[in-house]
KEKE-3310 file (N, C-alpha, C; in steps of 0.2 Angstrom, whole numbers, plus 5000, padded with zeros to 4 digits):
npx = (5716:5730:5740:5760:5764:5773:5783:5778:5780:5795:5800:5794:5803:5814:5814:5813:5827:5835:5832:5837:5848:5853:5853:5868:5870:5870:5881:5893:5891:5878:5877:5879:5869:5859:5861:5862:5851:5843:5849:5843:5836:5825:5816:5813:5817:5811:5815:5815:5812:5800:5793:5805:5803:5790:5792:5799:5790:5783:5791:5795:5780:5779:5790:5786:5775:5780:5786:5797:5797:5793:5793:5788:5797:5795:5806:5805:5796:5801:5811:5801:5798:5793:5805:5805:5799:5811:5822:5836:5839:5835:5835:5840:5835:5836:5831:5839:5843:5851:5856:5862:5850:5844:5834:5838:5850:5851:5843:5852:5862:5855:5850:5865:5870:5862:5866:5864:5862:5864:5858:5861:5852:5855:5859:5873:5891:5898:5889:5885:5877:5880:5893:5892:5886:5884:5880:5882:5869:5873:5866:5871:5871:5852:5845:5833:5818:5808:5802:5811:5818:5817:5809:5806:5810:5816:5823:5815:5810:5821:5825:5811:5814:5826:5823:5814:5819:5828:5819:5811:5823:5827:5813:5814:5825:5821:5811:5801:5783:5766:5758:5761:5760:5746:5743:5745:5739:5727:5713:5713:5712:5720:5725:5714:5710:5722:5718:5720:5712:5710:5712:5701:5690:5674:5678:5690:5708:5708:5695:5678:5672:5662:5659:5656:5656:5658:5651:5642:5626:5611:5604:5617:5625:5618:5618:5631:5634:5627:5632:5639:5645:5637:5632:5629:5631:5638:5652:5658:5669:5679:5686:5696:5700:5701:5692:5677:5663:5649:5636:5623:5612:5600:5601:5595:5584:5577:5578:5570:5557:5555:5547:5552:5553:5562:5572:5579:5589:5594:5611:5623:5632:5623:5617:5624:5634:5646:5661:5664:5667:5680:5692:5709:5717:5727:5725:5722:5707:5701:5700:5692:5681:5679:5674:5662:5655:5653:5649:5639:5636:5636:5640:5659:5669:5685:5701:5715:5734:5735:5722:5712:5698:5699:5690:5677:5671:5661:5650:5643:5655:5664:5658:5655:5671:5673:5679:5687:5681)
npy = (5465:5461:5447:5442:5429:5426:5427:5418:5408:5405:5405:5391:5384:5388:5381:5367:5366:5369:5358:5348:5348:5349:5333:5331:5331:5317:5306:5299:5303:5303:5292:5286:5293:5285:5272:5275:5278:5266:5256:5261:5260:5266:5278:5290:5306:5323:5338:5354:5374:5386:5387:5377:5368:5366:5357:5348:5342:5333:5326:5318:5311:5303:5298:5288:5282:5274:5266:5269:5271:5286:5304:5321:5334:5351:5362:5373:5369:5359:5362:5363:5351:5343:5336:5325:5316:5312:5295:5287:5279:5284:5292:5311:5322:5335:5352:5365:5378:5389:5386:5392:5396:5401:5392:5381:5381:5378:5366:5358:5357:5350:5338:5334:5333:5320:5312:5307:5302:5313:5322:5332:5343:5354:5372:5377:5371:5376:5380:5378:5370:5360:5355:5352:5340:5322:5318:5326:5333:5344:5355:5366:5382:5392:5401:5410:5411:5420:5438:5444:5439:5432:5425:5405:5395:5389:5382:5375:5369:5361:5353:5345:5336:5330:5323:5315:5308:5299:5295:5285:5278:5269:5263:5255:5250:5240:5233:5234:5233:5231:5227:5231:5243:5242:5241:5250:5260:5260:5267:5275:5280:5276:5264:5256:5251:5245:5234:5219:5202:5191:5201:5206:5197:5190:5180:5173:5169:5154:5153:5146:5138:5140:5125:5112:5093:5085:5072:5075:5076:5087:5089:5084:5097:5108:5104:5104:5116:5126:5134:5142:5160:5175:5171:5168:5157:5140:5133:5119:5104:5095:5075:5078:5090:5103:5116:5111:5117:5129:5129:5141:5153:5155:5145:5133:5137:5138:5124:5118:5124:5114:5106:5093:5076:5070:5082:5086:5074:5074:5076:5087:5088:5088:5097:5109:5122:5119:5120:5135:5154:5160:5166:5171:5171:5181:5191:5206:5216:5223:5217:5207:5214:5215:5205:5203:5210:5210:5196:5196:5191:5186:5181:5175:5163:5160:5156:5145:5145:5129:5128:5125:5128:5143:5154:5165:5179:5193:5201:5213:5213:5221:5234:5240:5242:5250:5249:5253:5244)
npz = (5436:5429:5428:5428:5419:5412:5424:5432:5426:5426:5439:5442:5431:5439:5449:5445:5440:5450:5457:5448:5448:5462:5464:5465:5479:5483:5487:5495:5509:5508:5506:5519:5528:5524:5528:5543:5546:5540:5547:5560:5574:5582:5580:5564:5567:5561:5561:5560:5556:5555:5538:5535:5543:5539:5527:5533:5542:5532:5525:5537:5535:5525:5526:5537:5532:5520:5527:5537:5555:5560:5567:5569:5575:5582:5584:5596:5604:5609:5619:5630:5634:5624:5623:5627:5619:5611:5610:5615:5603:5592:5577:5573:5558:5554:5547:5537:5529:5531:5542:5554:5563:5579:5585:5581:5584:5598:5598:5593:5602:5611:5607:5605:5617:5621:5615:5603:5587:5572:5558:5544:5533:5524:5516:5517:5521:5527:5541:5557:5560:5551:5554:5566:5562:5562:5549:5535:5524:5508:5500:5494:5494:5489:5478:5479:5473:5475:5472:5481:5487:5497:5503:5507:5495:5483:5490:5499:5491:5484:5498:5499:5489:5491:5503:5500:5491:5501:5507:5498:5495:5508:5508:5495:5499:5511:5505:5505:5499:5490:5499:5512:5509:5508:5521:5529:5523:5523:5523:5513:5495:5485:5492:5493:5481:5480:5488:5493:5486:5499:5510:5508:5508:5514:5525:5537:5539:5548:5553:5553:5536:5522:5515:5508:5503:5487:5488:5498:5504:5501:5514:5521:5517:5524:5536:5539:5536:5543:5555:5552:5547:5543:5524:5506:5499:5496:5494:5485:5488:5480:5479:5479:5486:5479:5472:5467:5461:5466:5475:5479:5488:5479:5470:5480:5481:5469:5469:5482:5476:5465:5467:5468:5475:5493:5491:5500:5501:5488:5479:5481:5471:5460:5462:5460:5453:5442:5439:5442:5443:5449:5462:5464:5482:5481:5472:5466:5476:5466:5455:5458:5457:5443:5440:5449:5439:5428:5425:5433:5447:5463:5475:5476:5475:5483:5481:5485:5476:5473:5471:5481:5490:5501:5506:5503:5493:5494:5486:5492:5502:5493:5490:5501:5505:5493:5481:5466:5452)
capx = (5723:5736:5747:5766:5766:5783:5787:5776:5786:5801:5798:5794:5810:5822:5815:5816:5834:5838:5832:5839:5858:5854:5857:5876:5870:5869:5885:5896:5886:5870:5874:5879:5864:5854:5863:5861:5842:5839:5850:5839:5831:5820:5811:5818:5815:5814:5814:5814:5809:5798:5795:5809:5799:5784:5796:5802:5785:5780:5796:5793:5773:5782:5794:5781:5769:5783:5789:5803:5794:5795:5787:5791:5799:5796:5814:5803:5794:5806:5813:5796:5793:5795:5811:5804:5800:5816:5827:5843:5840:5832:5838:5839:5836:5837:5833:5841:5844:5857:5862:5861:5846:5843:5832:5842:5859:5848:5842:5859:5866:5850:5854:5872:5870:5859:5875:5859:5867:5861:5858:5859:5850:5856:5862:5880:5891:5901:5888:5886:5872:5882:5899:5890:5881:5886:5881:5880:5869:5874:5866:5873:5865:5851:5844:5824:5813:5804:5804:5813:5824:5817:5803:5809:5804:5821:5828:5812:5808:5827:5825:5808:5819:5832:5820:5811:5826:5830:5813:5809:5827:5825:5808:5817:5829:5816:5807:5793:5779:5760:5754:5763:5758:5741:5741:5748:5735:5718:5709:5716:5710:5724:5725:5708:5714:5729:5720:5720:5705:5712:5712:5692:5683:5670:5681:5697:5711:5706:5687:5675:5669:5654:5660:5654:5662:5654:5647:5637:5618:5609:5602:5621:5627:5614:5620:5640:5637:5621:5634:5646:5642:5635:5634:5625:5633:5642:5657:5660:5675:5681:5689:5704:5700:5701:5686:5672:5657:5647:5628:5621:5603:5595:5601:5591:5578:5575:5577:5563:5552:5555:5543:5556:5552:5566:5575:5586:5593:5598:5617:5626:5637:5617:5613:5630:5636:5651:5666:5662:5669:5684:5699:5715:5717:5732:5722:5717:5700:5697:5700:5686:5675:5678:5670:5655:5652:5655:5646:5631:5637:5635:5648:5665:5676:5692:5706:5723:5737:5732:5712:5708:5695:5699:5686:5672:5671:5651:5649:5644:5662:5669:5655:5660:5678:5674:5685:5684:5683)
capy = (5464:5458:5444:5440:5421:5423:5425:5411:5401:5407:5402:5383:5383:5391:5377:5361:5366:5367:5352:5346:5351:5344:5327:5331:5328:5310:5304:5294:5307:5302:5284:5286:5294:5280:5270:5276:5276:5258:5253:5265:5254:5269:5282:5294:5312:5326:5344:5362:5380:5389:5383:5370:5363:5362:5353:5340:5337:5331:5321:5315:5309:5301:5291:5285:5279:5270:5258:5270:5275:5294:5309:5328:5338:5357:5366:5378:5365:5352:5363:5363:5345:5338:5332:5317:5312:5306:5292:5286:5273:5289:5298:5316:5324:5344:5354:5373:5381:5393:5381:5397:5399:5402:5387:5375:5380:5376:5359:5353:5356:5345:5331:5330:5330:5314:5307:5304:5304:5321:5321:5338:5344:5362:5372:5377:5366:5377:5382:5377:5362:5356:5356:5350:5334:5317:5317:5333:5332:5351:5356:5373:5390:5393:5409:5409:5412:5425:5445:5450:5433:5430:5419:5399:5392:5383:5378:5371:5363:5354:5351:5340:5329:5326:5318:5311:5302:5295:5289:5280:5273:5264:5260:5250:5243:5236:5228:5237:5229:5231:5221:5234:5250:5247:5241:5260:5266:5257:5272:5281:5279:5269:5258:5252:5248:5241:5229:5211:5198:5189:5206:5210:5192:5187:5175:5175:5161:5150:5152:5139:5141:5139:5123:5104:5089:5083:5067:5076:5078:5094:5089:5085:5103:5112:5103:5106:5124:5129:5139:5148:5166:5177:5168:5167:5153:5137:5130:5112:5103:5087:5072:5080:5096:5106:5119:5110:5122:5132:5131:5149:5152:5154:5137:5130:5142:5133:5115:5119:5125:5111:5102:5086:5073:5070:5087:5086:5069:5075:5077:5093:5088:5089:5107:5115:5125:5116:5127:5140:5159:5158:5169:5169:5174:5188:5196:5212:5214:5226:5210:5205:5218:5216:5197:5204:5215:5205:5189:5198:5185:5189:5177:5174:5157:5161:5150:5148:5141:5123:5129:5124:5134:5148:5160:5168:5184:5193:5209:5217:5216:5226:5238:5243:5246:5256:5246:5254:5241)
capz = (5437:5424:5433:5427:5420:5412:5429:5437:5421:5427:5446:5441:5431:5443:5453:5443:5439:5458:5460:5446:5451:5469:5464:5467:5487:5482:5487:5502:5514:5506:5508:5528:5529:5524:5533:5550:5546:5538:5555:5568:5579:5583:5575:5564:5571:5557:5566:5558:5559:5548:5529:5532:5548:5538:5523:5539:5542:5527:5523:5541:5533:5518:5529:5541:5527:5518:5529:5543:5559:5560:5568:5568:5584:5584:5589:5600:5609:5612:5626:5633:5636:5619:5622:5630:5613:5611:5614:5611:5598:5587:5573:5571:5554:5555:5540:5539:5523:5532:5547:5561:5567:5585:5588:5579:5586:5604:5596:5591:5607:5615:5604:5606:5625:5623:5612:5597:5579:5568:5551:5542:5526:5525:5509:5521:5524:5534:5546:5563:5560:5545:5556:5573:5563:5559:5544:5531:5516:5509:5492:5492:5494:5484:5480:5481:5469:5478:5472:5485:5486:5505:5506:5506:5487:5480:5494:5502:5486:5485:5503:5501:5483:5495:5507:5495:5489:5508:5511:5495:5494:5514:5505:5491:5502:5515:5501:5505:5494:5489:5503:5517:5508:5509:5528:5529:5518:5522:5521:5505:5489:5482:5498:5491:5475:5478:5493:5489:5491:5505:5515:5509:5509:5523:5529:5539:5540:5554:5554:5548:5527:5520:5510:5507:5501:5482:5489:5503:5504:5504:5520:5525:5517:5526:5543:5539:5537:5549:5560:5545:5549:5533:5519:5502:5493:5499:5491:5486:5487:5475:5483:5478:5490:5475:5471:5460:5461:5471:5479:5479:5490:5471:5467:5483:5480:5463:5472:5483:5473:5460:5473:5468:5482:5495:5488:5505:5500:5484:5480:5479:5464:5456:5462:5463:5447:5439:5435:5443:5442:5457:5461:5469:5488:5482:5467:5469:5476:5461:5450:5460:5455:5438:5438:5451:5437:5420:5426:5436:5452:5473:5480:5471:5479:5484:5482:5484:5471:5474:5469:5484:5493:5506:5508:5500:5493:5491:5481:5496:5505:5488:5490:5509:5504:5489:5478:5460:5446)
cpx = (5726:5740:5754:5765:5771:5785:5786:5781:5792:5802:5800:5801:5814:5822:5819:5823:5839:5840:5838:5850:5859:5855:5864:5873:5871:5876:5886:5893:5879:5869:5874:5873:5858:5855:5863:5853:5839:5841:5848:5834:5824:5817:5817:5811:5817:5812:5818:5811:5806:5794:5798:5807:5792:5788:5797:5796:5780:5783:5795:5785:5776:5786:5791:5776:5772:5790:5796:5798:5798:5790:5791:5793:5801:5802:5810:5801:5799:5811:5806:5792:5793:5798:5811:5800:5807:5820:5834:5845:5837:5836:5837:5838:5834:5837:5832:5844:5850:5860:5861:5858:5844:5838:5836:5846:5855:5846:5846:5863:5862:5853:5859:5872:5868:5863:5869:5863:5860:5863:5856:5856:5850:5859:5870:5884:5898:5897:5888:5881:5878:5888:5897:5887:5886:5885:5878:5879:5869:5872:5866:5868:5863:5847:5837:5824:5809:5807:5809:5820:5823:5814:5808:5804:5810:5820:5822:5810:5812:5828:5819:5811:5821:5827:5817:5814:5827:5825:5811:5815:5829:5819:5810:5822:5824:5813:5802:5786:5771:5755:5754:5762:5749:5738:5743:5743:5727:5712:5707:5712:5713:5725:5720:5708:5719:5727:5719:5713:5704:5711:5703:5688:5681:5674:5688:5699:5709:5699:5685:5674:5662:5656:5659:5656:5655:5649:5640:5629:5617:5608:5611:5625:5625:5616:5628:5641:5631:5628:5639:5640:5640:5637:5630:5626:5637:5646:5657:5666:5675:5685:5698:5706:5699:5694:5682:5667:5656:5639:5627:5612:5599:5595:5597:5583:5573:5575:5570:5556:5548:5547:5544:5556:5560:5572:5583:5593:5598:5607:5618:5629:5629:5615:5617:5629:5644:5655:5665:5668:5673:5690:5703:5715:5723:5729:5721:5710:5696:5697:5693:5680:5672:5672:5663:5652:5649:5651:5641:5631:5639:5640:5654:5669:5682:5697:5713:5727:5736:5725:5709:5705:5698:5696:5681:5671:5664:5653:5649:5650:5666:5663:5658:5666:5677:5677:5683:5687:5685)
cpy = (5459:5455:5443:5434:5420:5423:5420:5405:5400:5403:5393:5380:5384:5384:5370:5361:5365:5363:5345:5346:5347:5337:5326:5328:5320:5306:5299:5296:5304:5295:5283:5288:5289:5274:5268:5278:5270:5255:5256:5259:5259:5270:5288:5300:5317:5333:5352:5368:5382:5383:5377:5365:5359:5356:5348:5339:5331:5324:5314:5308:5303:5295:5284:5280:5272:5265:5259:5275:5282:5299:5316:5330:5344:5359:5370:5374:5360:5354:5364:5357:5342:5333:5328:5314:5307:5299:5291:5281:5277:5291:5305:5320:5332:5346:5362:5373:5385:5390:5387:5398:5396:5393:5381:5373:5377:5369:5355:5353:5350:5338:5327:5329:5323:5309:5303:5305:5309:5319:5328:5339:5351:5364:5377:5375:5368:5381:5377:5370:5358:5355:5351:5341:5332:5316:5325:5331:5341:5352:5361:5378:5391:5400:5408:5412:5418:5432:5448:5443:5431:5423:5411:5396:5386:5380:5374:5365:5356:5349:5343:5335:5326:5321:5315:5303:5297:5292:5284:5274:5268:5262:5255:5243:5239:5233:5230:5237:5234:5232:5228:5240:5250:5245:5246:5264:5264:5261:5275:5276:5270:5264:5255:5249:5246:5234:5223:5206:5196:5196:5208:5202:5193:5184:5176:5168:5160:5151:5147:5140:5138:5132:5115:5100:5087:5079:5069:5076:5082:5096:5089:5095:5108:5110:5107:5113:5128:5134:5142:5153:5169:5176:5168:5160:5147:5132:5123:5109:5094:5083:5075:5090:5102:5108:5115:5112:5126:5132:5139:5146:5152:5146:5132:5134:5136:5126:5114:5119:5121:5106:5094:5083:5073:5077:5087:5084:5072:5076:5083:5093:5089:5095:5110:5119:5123:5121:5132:5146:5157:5164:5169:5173:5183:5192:5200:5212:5219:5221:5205:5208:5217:5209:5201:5206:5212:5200:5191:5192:5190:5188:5175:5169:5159:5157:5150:5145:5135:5122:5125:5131:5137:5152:5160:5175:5188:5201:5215:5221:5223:5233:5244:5246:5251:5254:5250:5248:5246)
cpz = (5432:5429:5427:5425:5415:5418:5433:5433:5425:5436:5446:5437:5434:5449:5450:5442:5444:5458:5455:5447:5458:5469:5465:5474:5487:5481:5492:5507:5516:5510:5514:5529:5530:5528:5538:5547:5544:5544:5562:5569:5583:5580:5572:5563:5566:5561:5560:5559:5554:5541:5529:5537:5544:5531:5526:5539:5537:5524:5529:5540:5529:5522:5532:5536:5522:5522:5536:5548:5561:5562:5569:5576:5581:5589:5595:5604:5610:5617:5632:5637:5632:5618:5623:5626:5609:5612:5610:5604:5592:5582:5573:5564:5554:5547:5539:5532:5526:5539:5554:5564:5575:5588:5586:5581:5595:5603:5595:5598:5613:5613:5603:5613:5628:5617:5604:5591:5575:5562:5547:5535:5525:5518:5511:5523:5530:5541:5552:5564:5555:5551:5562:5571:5562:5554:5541:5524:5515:5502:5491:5494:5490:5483:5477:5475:5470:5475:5476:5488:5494:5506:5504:5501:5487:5485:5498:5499:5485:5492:5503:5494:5488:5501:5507:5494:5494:5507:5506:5495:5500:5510:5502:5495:5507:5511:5502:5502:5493:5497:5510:5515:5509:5520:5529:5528:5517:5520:5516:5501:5486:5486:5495:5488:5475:5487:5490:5490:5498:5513:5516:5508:5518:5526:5529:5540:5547:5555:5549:5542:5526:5516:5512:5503:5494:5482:5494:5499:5502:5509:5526:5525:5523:5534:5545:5540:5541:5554:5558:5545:5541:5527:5516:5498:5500:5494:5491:5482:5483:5481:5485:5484:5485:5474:5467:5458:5466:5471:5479:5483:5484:5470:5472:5482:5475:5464:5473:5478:5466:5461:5470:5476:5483:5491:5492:5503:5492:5485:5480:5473:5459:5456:5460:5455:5447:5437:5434:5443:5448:5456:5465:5475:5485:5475:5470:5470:5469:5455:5450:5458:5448:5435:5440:5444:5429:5420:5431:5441:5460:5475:5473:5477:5479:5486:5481:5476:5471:5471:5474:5488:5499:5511:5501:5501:5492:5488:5486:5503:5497:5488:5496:5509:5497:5484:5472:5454:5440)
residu = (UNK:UNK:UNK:UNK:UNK:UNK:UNK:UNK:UNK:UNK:UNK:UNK:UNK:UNK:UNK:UNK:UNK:UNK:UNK:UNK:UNK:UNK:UNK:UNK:UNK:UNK:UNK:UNK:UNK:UNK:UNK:UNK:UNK:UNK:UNK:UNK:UNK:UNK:UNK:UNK:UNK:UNK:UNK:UNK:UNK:UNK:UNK:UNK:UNK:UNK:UNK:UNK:UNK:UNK:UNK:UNK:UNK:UNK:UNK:UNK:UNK:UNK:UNK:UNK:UNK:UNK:UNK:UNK:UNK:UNK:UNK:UNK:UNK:UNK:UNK:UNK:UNK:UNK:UNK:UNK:UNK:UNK:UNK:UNK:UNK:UNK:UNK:UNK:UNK:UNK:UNK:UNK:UNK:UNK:UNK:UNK:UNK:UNK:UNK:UNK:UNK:UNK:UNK:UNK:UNK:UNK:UNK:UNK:UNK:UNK:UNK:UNK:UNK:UNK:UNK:UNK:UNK:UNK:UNK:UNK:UNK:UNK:UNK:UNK:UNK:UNK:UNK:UNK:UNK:UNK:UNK:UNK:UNK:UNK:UNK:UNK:UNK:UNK:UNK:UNK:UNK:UNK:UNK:UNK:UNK:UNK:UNK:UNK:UNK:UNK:UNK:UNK:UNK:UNK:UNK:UNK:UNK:UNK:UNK:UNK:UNK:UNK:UNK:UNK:UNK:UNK:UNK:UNK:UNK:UNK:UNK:UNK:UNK:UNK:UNK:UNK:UNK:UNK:UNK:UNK:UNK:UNK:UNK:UNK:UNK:UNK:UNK:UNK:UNK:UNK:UNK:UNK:UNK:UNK:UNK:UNK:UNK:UNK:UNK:UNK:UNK:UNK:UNK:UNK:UNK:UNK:UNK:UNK:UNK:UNK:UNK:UNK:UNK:UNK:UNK:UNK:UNK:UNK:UNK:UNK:UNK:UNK:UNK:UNK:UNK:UNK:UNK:UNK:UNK:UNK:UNK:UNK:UNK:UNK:UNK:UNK:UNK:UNK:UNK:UNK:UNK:UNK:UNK:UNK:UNK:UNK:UNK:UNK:UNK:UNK:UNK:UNK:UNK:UNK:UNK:UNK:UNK:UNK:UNK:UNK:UNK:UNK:UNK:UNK:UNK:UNK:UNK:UNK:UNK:UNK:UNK:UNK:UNK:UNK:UNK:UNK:UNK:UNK:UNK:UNK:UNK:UNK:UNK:UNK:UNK:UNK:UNK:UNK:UNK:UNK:UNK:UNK:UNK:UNK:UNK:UNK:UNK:UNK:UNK:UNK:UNK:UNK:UNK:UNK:UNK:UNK:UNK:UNK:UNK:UNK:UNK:UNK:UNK:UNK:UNK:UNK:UNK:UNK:UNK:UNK:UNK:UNK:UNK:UNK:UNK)
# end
């Protein structure tokens, strides 16, 4: 079989030009739009049929993940019991390439009954969705891609821009940062890579640290942190609170074994390691990975702006989350 890839070309350009054309949507419309969505105190509701539902549901994904609570509502079931998905502090967004269909015109009259604001994304602006909402994004009638000019190609393509554009530009305005993408995305790949240290050390604010003051003992270290949960290393702090090394079990190990009388009594500013590797609580932890990896070290001190101690980060928390250096 011989396929056509002048016309698979043809296809990908008939689209990109769409899309490229549907930036006209992007006016006083667009910006009410986003408007009545940065000010919903609910959820915004994206609802379709076909093609253009599974289009809402995506845009729907895309909102949710970046910072505006949102979930899909099927036209067909939302007379079934779905409807008690909504409320009135919701948004509606509907998305119909010709505005008429049966289910749609059935949806638009549910959600003017409960007095909710409609948001259209149709390519009509005189059908019956465009005419019935509050706000109308119209990027024209576009004429498919398909041989036979049916199936949903452009239009579903301009459809998912235009929701694009809405979700990332309520993105931009909430501020929506690193920090909140990957509490969204703790799973994903890039949520791994974009978590911070503070998110992946052993230690959380308010528990105890592994950490001793310079002047202590051995014997006091090993009293001050007897009940700081797993730990290889113990941090030591200068007068000034400020990081000044770090104890590791190797560095007792080697005490021990020195068979140096009273070894207990020793100081810690005598075992520790001076100027030791450290890193900031808001680093990335793949920043982290990159020392574990560089300097052949277990535990890594974590400290804030100040260089005082925080937490402790060990090789094997970056291993668990996958981090890639």
């Amino acid at each position: 079989m011989k396929f056509d890839l002048d016309y698979a070309r043809s296809v990908i350009e008939l689209e990109a030009s769409a899309v490229k054309d549907v930036v006209n949507v992007i006016d006083e419309q667009f910006s009410k739009a986003l408007e009545l969505m940065y000010q919903c105190s609910g959820s915004v509701i994206l609802s379709g049929i076909g093609k253009a539902g599974l289009i809402g549901q995506k845009i729907s994904a895309t909102l949710a993940s970046t910072g505006t609570p949102s979930h899909f509502l099927h036209p067909a079931e939302a007379v079934h019991g779905d409807l008690g998905r909504l409320r009135e502090d919701d948004i509606v967004i509907v998305l119909s390439h010709g505005g008429e269909t049966d289910e749609i015109i059935r949806l638009i009259n549910l959600v003017k009954q409960r007095q909710i604001k409609l948001i259209a994304i149709t390519g009509d602006d005189d059908s019956t969705l465009a005419v019935h909402s509050d706000v109308a994004l119209c990027m024209g009638k576009q004429d498919e891609a398909c041989p036979l000019g049916a199936a949903p190609t452009v239009s579903t393509t301009c459809m998912l821009a235009i929701g694009d554009a809405l979700a990332l530009c309520l993105m931009k305005a909430r501020e929506f940062g690193v920090e909140d993408y990957v509490q969204f995305h703790p799973g994903g790949s890039l949520g791994r890579k974009l978590m911070t240290v503070e998110q992946s050390m052993i230690f959380r604010p308010g528990e105890k640290l592994a950490i001793a003051d310079i002047n202590d003992t051995i014997e006091q270290m090993l009293d001050k942190t007897s009940e700081v949960k797993r730990h290889g290393a113990v941090m030591v702090a200068g007068a000034d609170g400020k990081l000044a090394g770090i104890i590791t079990d190797a560095d007792l190990r080697r005490l021990v074994s020195s068979d140096k009388a009273d070894a207990l009594k020793c100081k810690v500013s005598e075992v520790m390691t001076p100027g030791c590797k450290r890193i900031n609580a808001s680093a990335l932890a793949a920043e982290a990975t990159a020392i574990f990896h560089k300097y052949r070290i277990d535990e890594l001190p974590v400290v804030d702006d100040q260089d005082k101690p925080v937490g402790l980060i060990d090789v094997q928390d970056i291993l668990m989350i996958k981090v890639v250096g």
